[in-house]
Backbone bond lengths (Angstrom), bond angles and torsions (degrees), N, CA, C in turn:
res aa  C-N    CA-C-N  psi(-1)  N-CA   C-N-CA  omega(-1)  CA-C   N-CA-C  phi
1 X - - - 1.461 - - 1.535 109.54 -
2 X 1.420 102.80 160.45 1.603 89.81 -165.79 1.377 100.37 -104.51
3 X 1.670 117.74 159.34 1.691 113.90 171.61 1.228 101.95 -75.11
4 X 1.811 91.48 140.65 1.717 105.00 166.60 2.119 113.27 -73.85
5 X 1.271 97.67 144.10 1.391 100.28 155.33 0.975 131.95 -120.20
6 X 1.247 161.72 64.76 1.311 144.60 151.41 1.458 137.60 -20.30
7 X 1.872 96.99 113.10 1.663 120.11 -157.92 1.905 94.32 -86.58
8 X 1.202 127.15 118.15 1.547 107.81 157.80 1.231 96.33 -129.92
9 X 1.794 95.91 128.99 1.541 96.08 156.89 1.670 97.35 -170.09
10 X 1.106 131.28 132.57 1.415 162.23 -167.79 1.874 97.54 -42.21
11 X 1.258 119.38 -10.91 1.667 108.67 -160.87 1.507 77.70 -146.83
12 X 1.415 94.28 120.48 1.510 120.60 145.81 0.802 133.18 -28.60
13 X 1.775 139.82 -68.79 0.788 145.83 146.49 2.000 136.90 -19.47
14 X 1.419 105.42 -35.47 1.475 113.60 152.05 1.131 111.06 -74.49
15 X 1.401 124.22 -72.69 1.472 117.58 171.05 1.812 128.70 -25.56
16 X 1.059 111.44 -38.34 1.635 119.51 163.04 1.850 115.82 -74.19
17 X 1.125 107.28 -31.98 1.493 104.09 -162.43 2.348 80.31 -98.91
18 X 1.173 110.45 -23.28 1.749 82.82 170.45 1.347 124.18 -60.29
19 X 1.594 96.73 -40.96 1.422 131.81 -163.38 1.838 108.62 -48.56
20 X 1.485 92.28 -50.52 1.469 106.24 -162.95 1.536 98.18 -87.15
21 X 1.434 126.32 -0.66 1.437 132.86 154.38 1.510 101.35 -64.70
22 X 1.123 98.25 -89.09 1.780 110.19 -176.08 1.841 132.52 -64.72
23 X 0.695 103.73 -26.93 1.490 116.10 163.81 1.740 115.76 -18.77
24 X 1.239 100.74 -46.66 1.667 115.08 -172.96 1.333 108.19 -73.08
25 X 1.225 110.41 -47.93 1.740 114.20 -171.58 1.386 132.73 -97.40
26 X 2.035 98.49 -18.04 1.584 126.88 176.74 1.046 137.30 -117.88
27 X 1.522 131.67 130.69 1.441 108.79 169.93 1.939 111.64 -59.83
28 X 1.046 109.46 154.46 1.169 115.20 -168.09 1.249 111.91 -121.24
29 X 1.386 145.29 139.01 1.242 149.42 149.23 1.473 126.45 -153.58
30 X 1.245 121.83 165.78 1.553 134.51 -124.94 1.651 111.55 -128.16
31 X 1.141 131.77 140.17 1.199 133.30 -178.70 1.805 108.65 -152.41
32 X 1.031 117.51 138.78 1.748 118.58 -162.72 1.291 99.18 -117.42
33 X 1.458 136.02 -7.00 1.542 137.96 159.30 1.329 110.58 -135.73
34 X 1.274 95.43 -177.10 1.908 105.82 168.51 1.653 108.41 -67.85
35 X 1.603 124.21 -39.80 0.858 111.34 -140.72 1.804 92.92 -105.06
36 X 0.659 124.17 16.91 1.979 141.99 158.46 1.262 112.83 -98.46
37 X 1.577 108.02 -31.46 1.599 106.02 172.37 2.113 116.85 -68.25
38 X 1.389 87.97 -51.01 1.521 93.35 174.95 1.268 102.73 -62.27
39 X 1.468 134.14 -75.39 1.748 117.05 -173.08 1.288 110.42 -41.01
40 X 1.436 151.80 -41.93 1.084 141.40 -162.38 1.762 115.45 -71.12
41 X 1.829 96.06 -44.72 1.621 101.31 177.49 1.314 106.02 -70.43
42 X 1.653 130.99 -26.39 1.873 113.30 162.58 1.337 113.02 -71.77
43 X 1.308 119.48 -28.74 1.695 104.08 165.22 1.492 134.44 -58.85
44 X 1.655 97.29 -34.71 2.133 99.24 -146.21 1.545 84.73 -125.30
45 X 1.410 121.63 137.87 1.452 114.19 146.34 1.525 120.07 -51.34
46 X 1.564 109.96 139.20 1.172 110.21 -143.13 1.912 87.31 -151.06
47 X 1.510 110.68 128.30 1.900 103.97 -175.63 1.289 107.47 -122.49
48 X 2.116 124.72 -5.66 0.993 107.12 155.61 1.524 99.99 -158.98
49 X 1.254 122.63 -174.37 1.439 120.71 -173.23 1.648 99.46 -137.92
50 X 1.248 113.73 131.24 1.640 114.54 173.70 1.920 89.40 -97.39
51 X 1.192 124.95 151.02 1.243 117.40 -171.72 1.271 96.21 -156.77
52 X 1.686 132.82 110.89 1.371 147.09 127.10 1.737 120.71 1.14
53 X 1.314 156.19 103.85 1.099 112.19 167.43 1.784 111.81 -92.24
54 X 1.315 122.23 -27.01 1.399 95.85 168.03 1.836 123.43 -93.34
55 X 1.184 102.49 113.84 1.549 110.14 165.94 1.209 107.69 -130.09
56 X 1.358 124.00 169.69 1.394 131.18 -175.69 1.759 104.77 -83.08
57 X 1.322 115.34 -177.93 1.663 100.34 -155.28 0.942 141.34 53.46
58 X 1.856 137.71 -139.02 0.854 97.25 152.83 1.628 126.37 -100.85
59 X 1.693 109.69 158.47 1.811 134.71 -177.02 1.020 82.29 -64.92
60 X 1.592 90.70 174.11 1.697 132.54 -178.20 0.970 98.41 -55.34
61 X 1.569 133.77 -94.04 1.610 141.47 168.97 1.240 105.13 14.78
62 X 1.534 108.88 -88.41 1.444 136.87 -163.22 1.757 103.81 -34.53
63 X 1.647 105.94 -47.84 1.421 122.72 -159.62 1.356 116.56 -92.83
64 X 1.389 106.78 -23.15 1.537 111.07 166.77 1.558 119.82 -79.47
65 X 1.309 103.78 -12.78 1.976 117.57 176.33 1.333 86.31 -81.82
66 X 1.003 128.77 -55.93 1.864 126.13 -155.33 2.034 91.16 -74.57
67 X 0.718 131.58 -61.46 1.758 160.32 -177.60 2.056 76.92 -31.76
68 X 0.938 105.01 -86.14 1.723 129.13 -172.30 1.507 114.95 -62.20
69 X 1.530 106.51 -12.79 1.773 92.04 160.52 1.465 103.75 -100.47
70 X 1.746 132.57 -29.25 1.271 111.04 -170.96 1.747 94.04 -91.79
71 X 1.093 159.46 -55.79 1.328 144.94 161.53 1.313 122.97 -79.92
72 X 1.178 142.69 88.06 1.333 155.97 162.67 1.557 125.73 -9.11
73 X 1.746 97.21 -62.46 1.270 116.10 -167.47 1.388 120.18 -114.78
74 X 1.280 96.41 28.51 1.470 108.08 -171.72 1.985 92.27 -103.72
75 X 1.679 93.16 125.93 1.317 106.17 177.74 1.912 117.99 -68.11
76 X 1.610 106.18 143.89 1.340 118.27 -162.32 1.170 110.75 -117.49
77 X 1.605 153.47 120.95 1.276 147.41 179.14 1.293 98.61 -119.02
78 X 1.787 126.27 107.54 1.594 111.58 161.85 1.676 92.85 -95.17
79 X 1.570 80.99 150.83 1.244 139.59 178.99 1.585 108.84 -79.52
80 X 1.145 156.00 108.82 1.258 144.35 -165.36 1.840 116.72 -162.06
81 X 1.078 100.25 100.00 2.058 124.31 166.13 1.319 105.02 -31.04
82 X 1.684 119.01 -41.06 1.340 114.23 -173.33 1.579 114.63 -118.16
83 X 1.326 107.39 128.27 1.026 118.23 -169.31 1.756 130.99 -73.25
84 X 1.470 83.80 34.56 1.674 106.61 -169.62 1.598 117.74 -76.83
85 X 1.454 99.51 123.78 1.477 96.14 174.05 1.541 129.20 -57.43
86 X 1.230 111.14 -50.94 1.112 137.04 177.71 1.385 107.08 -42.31
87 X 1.470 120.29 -64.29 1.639 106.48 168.87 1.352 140.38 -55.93
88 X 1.553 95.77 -15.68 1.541 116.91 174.83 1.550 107.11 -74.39
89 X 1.261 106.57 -42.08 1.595 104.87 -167.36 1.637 97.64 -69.93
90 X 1.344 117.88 -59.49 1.227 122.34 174.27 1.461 126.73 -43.28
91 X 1.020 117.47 -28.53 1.517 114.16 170.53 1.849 118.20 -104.39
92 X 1.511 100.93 4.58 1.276 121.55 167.70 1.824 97.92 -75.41
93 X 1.780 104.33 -66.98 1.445 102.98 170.81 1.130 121.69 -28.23
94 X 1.397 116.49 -68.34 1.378 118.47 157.85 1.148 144.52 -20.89
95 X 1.055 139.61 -28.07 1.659 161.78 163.93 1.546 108.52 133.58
96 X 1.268 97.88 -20.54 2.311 81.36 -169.35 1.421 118.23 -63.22
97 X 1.473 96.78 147.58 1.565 100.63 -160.90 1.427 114.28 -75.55
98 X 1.048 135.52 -39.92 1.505 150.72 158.26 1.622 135.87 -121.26
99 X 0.858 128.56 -160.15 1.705 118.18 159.67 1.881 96.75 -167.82
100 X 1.139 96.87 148.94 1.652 123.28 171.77 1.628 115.29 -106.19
101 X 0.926 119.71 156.39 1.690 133.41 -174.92 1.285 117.32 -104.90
102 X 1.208 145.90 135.63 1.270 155.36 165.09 1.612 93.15 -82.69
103 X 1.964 102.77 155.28 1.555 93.47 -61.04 1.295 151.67 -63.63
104 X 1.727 110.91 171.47 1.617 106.49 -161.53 1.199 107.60 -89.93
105 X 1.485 114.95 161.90 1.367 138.16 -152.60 1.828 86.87 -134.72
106 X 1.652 102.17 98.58 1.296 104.36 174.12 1.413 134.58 -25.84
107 X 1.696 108.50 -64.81 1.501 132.34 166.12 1.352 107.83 -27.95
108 X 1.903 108.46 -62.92 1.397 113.11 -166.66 1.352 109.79 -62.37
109 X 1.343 113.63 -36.43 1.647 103.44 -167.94 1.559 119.04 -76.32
110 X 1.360 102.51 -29.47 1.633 107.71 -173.56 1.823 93.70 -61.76
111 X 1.569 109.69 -53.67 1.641 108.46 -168.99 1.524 96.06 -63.05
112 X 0.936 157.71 -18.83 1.437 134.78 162.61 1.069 130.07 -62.88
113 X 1.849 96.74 -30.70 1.604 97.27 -167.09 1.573 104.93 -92.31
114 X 1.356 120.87 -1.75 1.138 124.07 -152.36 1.998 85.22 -94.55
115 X 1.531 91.61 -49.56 1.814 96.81 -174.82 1.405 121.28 -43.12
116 X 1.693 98.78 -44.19 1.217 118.22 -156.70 1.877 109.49 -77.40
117 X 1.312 116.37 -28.67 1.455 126.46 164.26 1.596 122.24 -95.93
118 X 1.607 100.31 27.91 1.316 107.39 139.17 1.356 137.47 -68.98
């Protein structure tokens, strides 16, 4: 069976260009804020999360604290436009296991996601 991923991020356009990354190897599914992302991971078995941190409502941050108190060990990939360390480290603190850059670099994303659902 294949691992699920769950894509959230506020623009379509990422959401399509993850999609057509992972599609081949994952079940795939979709979230347009933080706060669709958390109801969905208490609904659906769920093996990793691609996660936006700026969207309107609630951000990445916000959603990976909520994401990481009701599933713990469920792996986190933000997604991030800016190539800032600082948010990386911080949402590293946070629990997420890695993060990828807009834009994505096919290669890179599959080897993250592949590491990260070890």
């Amino acid at each position: 069976m294949k691992k699920r991923v769950l894509i959230c991020d506020d623009e379509e356009g990422v959401r399509e260009s993850l999609n057509l990354i992972l599609e081949k190897d994952y079940d795939v599914a979709f979230a347009t804020n933080g706060d669709e992302a958390v109801k969905y991971i208490k609904n659906n078995p769920t093996d990793l999360i691609i996660l936006d941190i700026k969207m309107p409502k609630t951000n990445g941050i916000e959603a990976l604290r909520e994401i990481k108190k009701e599933r713990p060990n469920i792996g986190v990939v933000i997604a991030t436009g800016y190539q800032s360390a600082e948010i990386a480290e911080e949402t590293i603190k946070l629990g997420a296991s890695d993060y990828i850059t807009k834009p994505f670099d096919r290669k890179n994303v599959l080897e993250i996601i592949k590491n990260c659902l070890k």
